[in-house]
N, C-alpha and C positions, 0 to 999 in steps of 0.2 A: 646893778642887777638885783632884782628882786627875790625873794626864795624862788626855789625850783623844785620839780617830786625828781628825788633821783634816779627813777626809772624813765626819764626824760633822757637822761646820760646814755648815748647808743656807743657801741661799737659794733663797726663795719667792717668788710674785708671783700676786694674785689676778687672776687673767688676765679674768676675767667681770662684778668688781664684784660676787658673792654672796656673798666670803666663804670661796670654797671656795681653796687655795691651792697648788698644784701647784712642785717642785722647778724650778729654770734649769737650763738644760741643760748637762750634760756641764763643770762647773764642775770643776776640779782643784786651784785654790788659791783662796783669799777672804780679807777681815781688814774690819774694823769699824772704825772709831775714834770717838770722840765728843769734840767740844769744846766748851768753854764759853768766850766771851768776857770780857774782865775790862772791868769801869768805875772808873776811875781816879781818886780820891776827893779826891788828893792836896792839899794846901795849904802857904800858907805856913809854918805853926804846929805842923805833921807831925810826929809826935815823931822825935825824930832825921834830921828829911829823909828819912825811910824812905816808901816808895811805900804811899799806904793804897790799899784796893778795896771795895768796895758788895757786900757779898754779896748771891748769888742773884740780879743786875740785871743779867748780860749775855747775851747772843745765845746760845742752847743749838744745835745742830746734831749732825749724823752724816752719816759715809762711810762707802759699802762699795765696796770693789776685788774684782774677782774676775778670774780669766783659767781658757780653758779650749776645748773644742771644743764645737760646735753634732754632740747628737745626733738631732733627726730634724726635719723642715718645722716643724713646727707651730711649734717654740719660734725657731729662725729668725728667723719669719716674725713670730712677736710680738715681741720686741725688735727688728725691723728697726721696723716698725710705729712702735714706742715710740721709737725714736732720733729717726726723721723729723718725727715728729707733736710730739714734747713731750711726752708723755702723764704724768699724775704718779697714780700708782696705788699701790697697798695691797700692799707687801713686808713679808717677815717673814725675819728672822734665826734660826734655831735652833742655840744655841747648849748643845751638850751640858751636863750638872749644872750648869749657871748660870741658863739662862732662855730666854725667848721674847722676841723685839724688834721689833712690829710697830708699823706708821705709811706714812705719806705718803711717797714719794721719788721722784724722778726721773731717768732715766739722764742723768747730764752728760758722759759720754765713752765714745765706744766706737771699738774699733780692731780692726784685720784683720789678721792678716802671716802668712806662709805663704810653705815653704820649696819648692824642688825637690822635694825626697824626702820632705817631711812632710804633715800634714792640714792646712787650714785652721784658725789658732785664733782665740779673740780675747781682747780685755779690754775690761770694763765697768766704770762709775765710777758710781754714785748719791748723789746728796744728798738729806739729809731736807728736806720741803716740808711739816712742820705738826709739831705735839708726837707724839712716839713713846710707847708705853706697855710696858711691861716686866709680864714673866707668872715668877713662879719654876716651876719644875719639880715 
């Protein structure tokens, strides 16, 4: 994969449950990570007392961070919505020549700060809440 302008990086959010899937708002920086949990297989008999692990048998997950300004009501008002309530809805990652990363997630942190002399920004945290599925390009 060749470089890419980060503002290439979308996050989505199916705001209505159809399917249809519209940009977050006014997003300036994002990142992804995905982890796997390990299971720990080890025993007495371990060759070498080396740690063994179970493949394919731990906990899968995903985070996304993002920080950025709110540009108009509507998207506001649906993440405010989504903080308070819990809401766990249909997000999609677009991630330039690599893929598509949609599934389940839920906002688990959101923050406010805002200076004197600057706009209101914030930062969002989501966790995946079911199996994500990956689309290539």
């Amino acid at each position: 994969m060749a470089a890419q302008k980060g503002k290439d990086l979308l996050l989505k959010i199916d705001t209505t449950g159809t399917g249809s899937f519209s940009t977050v708002a006014g997003l300036r920086s994002r990142s992804i990570s995905f982890n796997a949990e390990t299971v720990d297989i080890t025993h007495a008999e371990s060759a070498g007392e080396w740690r063994e692990l179970l493949a394919g048998a731990g906990v899968k997950s995903a985070r996304i961070a993002g920080a950025g300004i709110f540009k108009d009501e509507t998207s506001d008002a649906t993440i405010r919505a989504y903080v308070f309530d819990g809401t766990i809805r249909e997000w999609q990652i677009v991630i330039p020549d690599f893929g598509t990363i949609e599934g389940l997630f839920q906002i688990t942190s959101f923050e406010l700060s805002g200076r004197h002399d600057a706009e209101v920004a914030f930062e969002i945290a989501l966790e995946s809440a079911g199996m994500l599925t990956f689309t290539a390009p």
